[in-house]
One Martini backbone bead per residue (centre of mass of N, CA, C, O) as a GRO file, in nm:
protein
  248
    1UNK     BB    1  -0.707  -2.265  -8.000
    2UNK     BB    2  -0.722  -2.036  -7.822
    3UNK     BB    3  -0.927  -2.094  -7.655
    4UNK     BB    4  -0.778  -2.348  -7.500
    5UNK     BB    5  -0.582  -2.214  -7.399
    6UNK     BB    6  -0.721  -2.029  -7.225
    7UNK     BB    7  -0.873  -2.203  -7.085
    8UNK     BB    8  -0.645  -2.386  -6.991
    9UNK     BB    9  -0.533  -2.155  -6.813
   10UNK     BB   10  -0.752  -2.062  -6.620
   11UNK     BB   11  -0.733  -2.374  -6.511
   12UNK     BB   12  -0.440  -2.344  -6.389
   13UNK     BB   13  -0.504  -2.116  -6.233
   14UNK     BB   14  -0.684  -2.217  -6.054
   15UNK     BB   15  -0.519  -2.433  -5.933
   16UNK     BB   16  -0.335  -2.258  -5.798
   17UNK     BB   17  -0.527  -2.083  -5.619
   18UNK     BB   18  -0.602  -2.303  -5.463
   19UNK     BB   19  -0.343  -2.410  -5.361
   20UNK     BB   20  -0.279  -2.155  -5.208
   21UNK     BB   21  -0.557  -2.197  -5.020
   22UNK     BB   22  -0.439  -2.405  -4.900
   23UNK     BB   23  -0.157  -2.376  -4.838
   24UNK     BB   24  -0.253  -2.125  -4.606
   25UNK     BB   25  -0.448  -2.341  -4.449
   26UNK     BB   26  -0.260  -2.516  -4.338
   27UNK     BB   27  -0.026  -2.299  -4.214
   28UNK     BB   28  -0.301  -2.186  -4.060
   29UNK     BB   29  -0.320  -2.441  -3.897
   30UNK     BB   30  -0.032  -2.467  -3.791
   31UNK     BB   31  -0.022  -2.217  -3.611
   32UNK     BB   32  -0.269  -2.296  -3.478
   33UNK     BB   33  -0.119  -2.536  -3.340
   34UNK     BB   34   0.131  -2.423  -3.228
   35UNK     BB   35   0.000  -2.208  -3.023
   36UNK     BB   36  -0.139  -2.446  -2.860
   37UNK     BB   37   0.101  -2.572  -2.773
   38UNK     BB   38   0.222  -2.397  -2.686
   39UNK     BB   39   0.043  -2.290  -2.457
   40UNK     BB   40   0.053  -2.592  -2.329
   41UNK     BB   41   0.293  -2.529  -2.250
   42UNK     BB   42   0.309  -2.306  -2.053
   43UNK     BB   43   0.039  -2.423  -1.903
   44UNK     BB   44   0.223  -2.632  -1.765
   45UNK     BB   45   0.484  -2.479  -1.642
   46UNK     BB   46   0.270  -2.307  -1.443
   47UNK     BB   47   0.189  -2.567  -1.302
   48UNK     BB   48   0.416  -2.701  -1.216
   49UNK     BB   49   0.516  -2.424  -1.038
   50UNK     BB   50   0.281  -2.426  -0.835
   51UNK     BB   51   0.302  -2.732  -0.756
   52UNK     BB   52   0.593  -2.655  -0.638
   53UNK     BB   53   0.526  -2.412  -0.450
   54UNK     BB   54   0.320  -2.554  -0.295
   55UNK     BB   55   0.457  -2.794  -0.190
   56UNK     BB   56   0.683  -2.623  -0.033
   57UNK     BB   57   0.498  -2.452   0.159
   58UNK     BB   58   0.355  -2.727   0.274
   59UNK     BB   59   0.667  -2.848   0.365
   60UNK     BB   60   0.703  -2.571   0.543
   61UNK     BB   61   0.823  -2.530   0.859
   62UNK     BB   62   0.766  -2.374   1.199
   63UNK     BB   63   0.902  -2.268   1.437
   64UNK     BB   64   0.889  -2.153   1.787
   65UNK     BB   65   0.928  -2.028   2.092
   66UNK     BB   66   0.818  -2.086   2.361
   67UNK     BB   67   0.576  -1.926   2.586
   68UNK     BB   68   0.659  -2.000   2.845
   69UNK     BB   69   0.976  -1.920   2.814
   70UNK     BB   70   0.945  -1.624   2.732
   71UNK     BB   71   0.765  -1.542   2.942
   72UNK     BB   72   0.948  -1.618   3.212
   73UNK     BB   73   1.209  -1.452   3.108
   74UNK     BB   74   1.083  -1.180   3.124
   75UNK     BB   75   0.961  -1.186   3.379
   76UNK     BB   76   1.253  -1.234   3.566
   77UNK     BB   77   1.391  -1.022   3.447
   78UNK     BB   78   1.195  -0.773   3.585
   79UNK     BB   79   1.208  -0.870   3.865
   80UNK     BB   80   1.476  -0.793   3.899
   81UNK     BB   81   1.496  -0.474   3.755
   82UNK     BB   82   1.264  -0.309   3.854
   83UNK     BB   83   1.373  -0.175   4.161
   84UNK     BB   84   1.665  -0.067   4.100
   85UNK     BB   85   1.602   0.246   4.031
   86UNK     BB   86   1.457   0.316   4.319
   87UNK     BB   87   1.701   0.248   4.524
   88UNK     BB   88   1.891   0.438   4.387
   89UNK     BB   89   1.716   0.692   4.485
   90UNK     BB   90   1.701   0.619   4.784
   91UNK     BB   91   2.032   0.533   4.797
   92UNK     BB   92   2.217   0.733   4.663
   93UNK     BB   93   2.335   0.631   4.408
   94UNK     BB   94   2.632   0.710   4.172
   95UNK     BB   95   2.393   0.633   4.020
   96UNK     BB   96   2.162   0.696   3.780
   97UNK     BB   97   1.864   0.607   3.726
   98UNK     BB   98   1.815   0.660   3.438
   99UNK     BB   99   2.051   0.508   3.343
  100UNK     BB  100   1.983   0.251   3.495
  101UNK     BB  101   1.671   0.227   3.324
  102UNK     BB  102   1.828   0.239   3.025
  103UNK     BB  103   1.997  -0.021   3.031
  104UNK     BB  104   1.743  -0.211   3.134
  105UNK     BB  105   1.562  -0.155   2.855
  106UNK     BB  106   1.829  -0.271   2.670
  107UNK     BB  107   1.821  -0.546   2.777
  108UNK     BB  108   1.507  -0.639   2.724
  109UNK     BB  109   1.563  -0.585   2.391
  110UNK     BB  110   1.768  -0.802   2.355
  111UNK     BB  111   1.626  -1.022   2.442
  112UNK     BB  112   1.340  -1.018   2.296
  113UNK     BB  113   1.573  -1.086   2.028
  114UNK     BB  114   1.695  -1.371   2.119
  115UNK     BB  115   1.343  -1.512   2.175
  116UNK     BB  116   1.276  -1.476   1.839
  117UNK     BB  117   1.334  -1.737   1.761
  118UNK     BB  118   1.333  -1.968   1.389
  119UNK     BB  119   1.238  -2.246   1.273
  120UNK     BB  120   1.318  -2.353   0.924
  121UNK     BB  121   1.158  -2.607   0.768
  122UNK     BB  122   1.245  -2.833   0.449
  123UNK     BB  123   1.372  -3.014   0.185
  124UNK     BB  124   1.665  -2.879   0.233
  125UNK     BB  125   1.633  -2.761   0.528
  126UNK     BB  126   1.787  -2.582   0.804
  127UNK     BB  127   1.661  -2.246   0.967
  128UNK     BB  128   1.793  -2.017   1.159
  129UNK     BB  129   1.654  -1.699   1.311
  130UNK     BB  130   1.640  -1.328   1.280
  131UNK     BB  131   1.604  -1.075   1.303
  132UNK     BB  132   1.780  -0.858   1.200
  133UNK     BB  133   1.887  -0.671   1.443
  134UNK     BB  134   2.045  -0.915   1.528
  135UNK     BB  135   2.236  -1.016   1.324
  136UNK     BB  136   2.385  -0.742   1.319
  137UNK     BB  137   2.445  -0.749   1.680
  138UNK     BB  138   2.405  -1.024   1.805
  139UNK     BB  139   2.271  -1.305   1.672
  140UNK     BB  140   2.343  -1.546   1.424
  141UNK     BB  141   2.216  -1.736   1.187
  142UNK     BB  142   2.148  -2.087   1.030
  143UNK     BB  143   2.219  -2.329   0.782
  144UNK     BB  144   2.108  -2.645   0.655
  145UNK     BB  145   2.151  -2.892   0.505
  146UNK     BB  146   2.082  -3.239   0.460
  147UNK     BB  147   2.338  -3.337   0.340
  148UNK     BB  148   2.558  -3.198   0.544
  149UNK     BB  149   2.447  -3.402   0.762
  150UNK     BB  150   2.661  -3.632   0.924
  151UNK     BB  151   2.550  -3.550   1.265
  152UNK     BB  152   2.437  -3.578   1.609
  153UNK     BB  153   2.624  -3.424   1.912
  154UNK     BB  154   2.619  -3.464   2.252
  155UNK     BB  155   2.672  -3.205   2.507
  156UNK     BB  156   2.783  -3.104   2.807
  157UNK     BB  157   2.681  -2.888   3.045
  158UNK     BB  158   2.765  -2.715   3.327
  159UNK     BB  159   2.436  -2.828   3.463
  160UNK     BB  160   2.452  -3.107   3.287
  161UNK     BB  161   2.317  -3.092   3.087
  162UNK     BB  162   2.181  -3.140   2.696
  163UNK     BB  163   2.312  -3.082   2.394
  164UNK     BB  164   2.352  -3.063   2.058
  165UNK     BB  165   2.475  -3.113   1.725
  166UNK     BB  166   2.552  -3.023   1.445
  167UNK     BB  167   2.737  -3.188   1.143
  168UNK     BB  168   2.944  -3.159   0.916
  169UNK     BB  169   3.192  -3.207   0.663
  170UNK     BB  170   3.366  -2.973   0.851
  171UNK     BB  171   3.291  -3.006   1.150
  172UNK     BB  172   3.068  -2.821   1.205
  173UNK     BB  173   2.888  -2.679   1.436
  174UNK     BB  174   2.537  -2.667   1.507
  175UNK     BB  175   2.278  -2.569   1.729
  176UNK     BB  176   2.031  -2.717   1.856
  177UNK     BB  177   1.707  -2.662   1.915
  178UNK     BB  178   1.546  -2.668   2.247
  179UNK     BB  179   1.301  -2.429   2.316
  180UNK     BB  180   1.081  -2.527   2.111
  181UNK     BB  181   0.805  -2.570   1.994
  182UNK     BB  182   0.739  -2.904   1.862
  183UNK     BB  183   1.016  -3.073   1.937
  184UNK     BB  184   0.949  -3.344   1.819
  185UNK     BB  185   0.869  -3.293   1.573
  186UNK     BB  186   1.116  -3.213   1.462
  187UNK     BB  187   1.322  -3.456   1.549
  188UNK     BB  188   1.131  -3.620   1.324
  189UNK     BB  189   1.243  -3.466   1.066
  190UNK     BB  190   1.530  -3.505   1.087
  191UNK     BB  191   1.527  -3.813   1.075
  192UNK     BB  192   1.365  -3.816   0.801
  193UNK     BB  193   1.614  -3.633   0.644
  194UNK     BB  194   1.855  -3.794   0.747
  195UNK     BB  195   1.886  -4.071   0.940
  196UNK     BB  196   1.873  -4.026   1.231
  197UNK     BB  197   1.906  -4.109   1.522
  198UNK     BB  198   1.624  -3.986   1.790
  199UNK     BB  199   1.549  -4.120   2.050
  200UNK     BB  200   1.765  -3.955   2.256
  201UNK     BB  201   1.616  -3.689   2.182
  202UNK     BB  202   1.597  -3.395   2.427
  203UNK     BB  203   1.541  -3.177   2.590
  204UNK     BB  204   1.634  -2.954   2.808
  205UNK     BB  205   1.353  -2.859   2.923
  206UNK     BB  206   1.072  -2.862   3.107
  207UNK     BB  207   0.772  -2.731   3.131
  208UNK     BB  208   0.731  -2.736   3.423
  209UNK     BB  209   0.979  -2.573   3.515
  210UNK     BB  210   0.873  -2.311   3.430
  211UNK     BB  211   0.637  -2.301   3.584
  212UNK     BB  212   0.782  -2.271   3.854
  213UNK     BB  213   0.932  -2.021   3.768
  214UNK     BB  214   0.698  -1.826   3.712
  215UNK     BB  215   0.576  -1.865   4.000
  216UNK     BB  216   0.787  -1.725   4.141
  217UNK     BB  217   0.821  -1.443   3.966
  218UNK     BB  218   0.514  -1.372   4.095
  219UNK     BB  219   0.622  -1.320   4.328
  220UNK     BB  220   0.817  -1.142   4.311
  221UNK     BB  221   0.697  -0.901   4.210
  222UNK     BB  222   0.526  -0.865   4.439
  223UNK     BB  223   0.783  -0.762   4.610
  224UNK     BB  224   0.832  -0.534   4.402
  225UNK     BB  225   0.588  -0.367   4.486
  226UNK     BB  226   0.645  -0.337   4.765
  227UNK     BB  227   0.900  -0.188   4.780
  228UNK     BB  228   0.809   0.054   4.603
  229UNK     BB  229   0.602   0.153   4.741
  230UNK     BB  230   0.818   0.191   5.024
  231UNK     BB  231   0.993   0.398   4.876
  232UNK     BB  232   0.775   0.611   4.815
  233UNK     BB  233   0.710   0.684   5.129
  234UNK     BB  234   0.962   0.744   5.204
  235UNK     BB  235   1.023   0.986   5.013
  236UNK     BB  236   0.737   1.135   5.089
  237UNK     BB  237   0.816   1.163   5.410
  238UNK     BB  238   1.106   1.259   5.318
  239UNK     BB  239   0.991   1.549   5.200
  240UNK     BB  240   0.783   1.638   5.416
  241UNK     BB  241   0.958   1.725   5.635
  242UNK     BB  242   1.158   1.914   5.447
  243UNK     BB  243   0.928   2.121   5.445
  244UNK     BB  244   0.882   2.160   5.721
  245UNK     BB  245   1.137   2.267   5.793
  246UNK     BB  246   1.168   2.492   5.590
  247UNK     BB  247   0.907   2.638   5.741
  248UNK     BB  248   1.024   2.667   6.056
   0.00000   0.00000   0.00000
């Protein structure tokens, strides 16, 4: 009767091993296929996110200004300014030159930061921005959902032409750029995300024109040129002359 006791005890006991070894085999089966669910869990929500911000930087347009409107209004800007300190020295105007050589370099880096601008379109709406340093002192930019905008409304300026204006829910104006290289291509970016008419949304102002503007500011400078050379040579000669006075 022990023998079998023993025996029987044995066997029930090898039962519990096995049980306890299937019973860890499962948990740990449980576990690494936890682990594999997490992880594919993970790893997907990993691709969803690439595939999302992939998405948007490819929906992403960036405008910037036209360059020949940028070269021709700097370009135009200089033919006017850049002989007046030159002027100044030679007809002993009562402003000094170097302060109003510094006024005008001042004024150069001014413009060449409103000249900046650049509109960033993507899905969720329109964006004008411009350097910090221009946001802080000279002009802020502005941001626009799809959704909040409302209209597109037209406005007359004082030379005739015509400019746009986006307006929102609380009936805010903000000026749509209209001197950026790409210009239609916007205008039709615009329609598609807000479904306004926009077939008869036209530049401020045509390439040509700018051209034709250009073509003149390149004579400009030439007389520019020839003026400095013309007060250098008369400084240069009445310097001459005030030598001689003083040698005899």
């Amino acid at each position: 009767m022990s023998a079998e006791n023993v025996s029987s005890d044995q066997i029930s006991s090898d039962q519990i091993s096995s049980d306890q070894v299937s019973s860890d085999r499962v948990s740990s089966d449980q576990v690494s296929s936890d682990q594999v669910s997490s992880d594919q869990i993970s790893s997907d929500q990993i691709s969803s996110d690439q595939i999302s911000s992939e998405t948007l930087s490819l929906d992403r347009r960036i405008f910037r200004l036209s360059p020949i409107i940028r070269i021709t209004l700097l370009a135009f800007y200089t033919a006017l300014t850049l002989p007046l300190p030159f002027l100044a020295k030679f007809s002993e105007a009562p402003i000094s030159p170097q302060l109003l050589a510094l006024g005008l370099g001042i004024g150069a880096v001014l413009l060449f930061g409103a000249l900046s601008e650049r509109v960033m379109v993507d899905g969720q709406g329109i964006q004008v921005t411009y350097p910090t340093w221009v946001e802080r002192w000279l002009r802020k930019g502005w941001q626009l959902n799809w959704a909040e905008i409302t209209a597109l409304k037209p406005r007359s300026t004082g030379q005739g032409g015509i400019v746009y204006y986006f307006l929102n829910r609380s009936e805010q104006a903000y000026l749509l750029p209209m001197r950026i290289a790409g210009f239609a291509e916007l205008v039709r970016l615009v329609e598609a995300k807000t479904g306004i008419d926009t077939r008869d949304v036209r530049p401020l102002a045509q390439p040509w024109m700018y051209l034709i503007l250009l073509t003149l500011t390149l004579f400009l400078l030439a007389i520019d040129a020839w003026t400095i050379l013309a007060v250098w040579e008369q400084s240069q000669s009445a310097f001459s002359i005030s030598l001689a006075q003083l040698s005899a």
